[in-house]
C-alpha positions in Angstrom: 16.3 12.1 10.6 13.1 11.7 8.4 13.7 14.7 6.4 15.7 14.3 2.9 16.4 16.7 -0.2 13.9 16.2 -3.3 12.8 18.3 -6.3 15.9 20.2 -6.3 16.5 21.2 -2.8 13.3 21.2 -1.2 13.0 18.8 1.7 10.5 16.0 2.3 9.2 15.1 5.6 8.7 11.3 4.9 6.9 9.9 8.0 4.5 13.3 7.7 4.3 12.5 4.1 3.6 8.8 4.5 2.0 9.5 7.9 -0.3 12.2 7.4 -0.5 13.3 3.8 -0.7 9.9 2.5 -2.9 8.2 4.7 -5.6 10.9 4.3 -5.3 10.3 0.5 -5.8 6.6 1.4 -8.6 7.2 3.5 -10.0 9.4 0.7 -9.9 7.0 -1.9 -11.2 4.0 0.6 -14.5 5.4 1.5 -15.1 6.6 -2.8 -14.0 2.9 -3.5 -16.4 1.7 -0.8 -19.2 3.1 -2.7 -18.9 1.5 -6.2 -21.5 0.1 -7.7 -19.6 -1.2 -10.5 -16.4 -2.3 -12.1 -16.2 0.7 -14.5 -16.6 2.3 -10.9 -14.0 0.8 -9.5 -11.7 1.0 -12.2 -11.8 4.6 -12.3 -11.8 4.7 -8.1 -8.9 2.3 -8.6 -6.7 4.1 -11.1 -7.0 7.7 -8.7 -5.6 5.7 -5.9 -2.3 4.2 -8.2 -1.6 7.7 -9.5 -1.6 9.3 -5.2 0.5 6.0 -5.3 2.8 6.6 -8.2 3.0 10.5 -6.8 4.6 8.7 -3.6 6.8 6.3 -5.6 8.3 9.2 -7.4 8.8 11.7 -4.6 10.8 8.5 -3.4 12.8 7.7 -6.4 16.2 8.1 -5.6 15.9 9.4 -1.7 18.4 7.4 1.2 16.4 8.1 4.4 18.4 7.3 7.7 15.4 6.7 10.6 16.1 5.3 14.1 14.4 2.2 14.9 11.4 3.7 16.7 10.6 6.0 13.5 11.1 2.9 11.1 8.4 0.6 13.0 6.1 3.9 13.3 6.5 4.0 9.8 6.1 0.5 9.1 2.9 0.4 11.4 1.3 2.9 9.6 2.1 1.6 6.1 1.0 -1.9 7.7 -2.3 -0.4 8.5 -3.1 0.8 5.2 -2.1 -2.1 3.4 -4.4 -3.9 5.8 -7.5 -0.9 5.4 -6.9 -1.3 1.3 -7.0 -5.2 1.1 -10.3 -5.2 3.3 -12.5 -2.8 1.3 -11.0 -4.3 -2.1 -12.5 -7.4 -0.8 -16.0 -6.5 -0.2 -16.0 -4.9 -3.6 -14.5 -7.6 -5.0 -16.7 -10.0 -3.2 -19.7 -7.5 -4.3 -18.8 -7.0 -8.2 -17.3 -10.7 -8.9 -14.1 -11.7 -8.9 -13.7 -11.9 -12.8 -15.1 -8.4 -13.4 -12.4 -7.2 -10.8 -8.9 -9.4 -12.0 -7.5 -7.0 -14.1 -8.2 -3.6 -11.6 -7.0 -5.3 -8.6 -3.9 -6.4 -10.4 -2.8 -2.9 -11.4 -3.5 -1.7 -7.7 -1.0 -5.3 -7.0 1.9 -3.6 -9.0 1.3 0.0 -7.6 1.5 -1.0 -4.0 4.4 -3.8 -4.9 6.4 -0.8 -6.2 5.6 0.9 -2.9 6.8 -1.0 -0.9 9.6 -1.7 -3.0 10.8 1.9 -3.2 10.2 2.4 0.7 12.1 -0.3 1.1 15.4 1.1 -0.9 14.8 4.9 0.8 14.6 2.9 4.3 16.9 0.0 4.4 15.0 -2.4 6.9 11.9 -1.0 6.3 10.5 -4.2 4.5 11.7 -6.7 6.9 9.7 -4.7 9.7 6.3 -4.8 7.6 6.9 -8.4 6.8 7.2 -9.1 10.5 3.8 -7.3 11.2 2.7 -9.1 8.3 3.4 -12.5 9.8 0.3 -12.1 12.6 -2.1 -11.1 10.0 -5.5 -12.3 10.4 -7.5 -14.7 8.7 -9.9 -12.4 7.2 -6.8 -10.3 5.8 -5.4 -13.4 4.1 -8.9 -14.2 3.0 -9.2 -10.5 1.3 -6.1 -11.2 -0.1 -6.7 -14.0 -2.0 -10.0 -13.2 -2.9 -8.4 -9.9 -4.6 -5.4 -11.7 -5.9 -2.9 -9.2 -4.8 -0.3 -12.2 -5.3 3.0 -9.3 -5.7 1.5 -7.7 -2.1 1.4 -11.3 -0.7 4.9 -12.1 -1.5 6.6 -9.3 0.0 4.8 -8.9 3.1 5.3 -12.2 3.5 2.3 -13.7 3.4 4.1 -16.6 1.2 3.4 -18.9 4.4 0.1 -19.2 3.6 -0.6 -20.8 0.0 -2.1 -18.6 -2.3 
């Protein structure tokens, strides 16, 4: 069962949600954060993408979601995936713009997607131990981008810990 009660009765589909809504916003905000030219760019590209996140985090808020195992590593996967598609495109910009003119914006983006993950992981118990696990066989270039974007709160709880940052 993916499905669980929010807003008052209305129900939430939250692998379509995380899946399909999500993802697309994701996508959305990738290829506009692609583009920047410069911090101020970013920073506003940035901020749009933590409040899709926040929306997420609060739909969450409070939700118990009972998946099988085959629905929590689909879910995991895809969250995985983006995680992965955010940290790469933060580090071309990053590597584009400087790393001093991006500190502050990539650590906001660090707390947004720490809380994410956070909050899936109450709503799905078992949920972070999958992601960390996908997490372990990450490639160099993804523990490149993220130290080069310091997204130090992302590292720890996917596990990335192995690798000093």
């Amino acid at each position: 069962m993916s499905s669980f009660p929010v807003d008052g009765g209305n129900t939430l589909d939250l692998m379509a949600k995380v899946t399909v809504e999500f993802k697309g916003k994701v996508d959305t905000h990738l290829s506009a954060i692609a583009k920047v030219n410069t911090a101020a760019e970013l920073d506003v590209k940035i901020k749009d993408l933590i409040v899709d996140i926040k929306i997420l985090v609060a739909l969450l808020v409070g939700a118990k979601v009972n998946l099988d195992a085959d629905a929590k590593l689909k879910l995991a996967i895809a969250i995985h995936a983006m995680i992965v598609a955010i940290v790469k495109v933060c580090a071309t910009v990053v590597a584009k713009l400087g790393v001093s003119a991006c500190a502050s914006i990539m650590a906001s983006l660090d707390v947004a997607l720490h809380g994410l993950i956070l909050t899936l992981g109450v709503v799905v118990e078992g949920l972070i131990v999958i992601i960390a696990k996908l997490s372990v066989n990450a490639d160099a270039t993804v523990v490149a981008a993220l130290k080069a974007c310091g997204l130090n709160l992302l590292a720890k709880i996917c596990v990335f810990v192995n690798v000093s940052l």
